[in-house]
C-alpha positions as CSV (number, residue, x, y, z in Angstrom):
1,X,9.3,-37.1,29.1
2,X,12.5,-37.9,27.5
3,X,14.9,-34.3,27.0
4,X,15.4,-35.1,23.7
5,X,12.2,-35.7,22.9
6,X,11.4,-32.6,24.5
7,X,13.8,-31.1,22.1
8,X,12.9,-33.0,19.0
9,X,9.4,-31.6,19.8
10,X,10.7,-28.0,20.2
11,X,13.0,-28.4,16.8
12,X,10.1,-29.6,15.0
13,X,7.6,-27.0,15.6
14,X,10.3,-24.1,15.3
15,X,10.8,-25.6,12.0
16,X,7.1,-25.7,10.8
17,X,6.6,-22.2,12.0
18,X,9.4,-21.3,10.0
19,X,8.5,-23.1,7.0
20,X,5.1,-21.9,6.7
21,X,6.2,-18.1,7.6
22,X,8.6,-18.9,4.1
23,X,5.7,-20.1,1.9
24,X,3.2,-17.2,3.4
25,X,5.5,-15.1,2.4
26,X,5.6,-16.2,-1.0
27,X,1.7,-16.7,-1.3
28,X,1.1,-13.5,-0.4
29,X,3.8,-11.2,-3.3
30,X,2.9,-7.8,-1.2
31,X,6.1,-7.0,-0.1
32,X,5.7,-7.2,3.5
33,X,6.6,-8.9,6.5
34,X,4.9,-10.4,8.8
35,X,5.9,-7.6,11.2
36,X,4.1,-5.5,8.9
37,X,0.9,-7.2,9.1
38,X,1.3,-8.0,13.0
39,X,1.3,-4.3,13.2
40,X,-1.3,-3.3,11.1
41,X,-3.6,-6.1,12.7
42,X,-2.9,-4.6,15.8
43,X,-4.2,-0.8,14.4
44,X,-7.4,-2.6,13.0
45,X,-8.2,-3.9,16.9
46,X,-7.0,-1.0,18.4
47,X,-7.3,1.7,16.6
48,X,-4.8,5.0,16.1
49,X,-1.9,4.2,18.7
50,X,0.9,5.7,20.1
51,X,4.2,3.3,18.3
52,X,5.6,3.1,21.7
53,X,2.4,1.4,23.0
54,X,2.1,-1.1,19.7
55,X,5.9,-2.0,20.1
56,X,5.4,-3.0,23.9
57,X,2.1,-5.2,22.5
58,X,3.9,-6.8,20.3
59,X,7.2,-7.4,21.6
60,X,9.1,-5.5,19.1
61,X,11.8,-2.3,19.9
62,X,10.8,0.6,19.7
63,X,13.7,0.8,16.5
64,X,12.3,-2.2,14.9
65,X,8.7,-0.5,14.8
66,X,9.7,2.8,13.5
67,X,11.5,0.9,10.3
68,X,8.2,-0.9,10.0
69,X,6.2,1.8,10.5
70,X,7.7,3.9,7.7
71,X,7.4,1.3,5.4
72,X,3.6,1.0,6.0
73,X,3.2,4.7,5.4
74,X,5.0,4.6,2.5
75,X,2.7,2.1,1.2
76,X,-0.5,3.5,2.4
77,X,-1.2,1.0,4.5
78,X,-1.2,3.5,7.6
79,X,-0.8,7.0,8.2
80,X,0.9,9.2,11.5
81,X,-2.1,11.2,13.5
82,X,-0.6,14.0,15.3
83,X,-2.4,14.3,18.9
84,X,-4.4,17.7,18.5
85,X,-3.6,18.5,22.7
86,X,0.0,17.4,22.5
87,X,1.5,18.0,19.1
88,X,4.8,16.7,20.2
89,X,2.6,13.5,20.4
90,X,2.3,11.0,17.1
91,X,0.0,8.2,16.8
92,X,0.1,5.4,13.8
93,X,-3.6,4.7,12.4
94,X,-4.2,2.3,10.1
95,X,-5.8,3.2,6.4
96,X,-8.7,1.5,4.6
97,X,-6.1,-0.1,2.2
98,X,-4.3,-1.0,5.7
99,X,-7.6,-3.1,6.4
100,X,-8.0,-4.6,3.4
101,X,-4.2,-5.9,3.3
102,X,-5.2,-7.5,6.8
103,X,-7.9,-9.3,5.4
104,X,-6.0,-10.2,2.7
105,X,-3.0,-11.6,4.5
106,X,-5.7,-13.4,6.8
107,X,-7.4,-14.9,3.7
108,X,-4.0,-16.5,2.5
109,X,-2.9,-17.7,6.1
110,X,-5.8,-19.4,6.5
111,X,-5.3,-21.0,2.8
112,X,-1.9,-21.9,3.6
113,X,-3.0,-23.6,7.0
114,X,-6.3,-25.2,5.3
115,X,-3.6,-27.1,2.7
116,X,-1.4,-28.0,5.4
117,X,-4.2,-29.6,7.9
118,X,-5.8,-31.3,4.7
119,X,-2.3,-33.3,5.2
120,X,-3.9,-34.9,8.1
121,X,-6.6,-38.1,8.6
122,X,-9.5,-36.5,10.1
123,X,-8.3,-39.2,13.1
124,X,-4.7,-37.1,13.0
125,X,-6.8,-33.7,13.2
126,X,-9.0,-34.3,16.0
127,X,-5.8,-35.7,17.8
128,X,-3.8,-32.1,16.9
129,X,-6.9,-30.4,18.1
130,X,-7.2,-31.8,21.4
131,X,-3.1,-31.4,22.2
132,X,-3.5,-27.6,20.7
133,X,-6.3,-27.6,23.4
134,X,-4.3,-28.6,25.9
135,X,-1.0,-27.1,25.6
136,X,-3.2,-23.6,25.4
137,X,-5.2,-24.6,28.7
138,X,-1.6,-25.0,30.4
139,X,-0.6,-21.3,29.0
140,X,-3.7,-19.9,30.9
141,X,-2.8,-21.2,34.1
């Protein structure tokens, strides 16, 4: 393949990504990141967590996650657990308002990606779905 195809393709998707992180953002009027959410998402699967372990999951510094962190606590979204053996230990758990921003923010990503795949010939999404397919096989190898 052609390198500036390569990079057309690249350019393109960045571009999408970013576009549909601007209008999710807008659809969703809470105040919050996707960071936010990422992290939170990640307390719902796992559970109360140490902020050092959720950072390294997620790829974010350790800096980054304490700014987010104290936002979702201010908000109620989650709350700090201190380890009952360890106090000098503090884990981040999420709240049941936590969860139900979660589901919320799931509810209007998959809205947003519903409108943007109802673009698309039935012909054009079965073609998407098999190169989705494929470029994911190739990341598992």
């Amino acid at each position: 393949m052609e390198k500036q195809t390569i990079f057309e393709l690249i350019h393109m998707m960045d571009q999408l990504t970013n576009n549909m992180i601007i209008k999710w953002n807008k659809m969703f009027e809470e105040n919050l990141g996707i960071s936010h959410i990422l992290v939170l998402n990640y307390l719902k699967e796992h559970g109360k967590s140490r902020p050092s372990d959720i950072a390294k999951a997620l790829g974010l510094t350790p800096p980054s996650l304490t700014h987010l962190s104290e936002k979702l606590v201010q908000k109620e979204l989650a709350i700090r657990v201190v380890d009952q053996e360890d106090r000098r230990i503090i884990y981040l758990s999420i709240t049941n308002k936590g969860v139900e921003m979660v589901h919320t923010a799931h509810e209007k990503g998959k809205a947003l990606r519903t409108n943007l795949f109802e673009a698309l010939s039935e012909e054009e999404r079965q073609q998407l779905l098999t190169i989705y397919e494929k470029l994911n096989h190739s990341l598992e190898k």
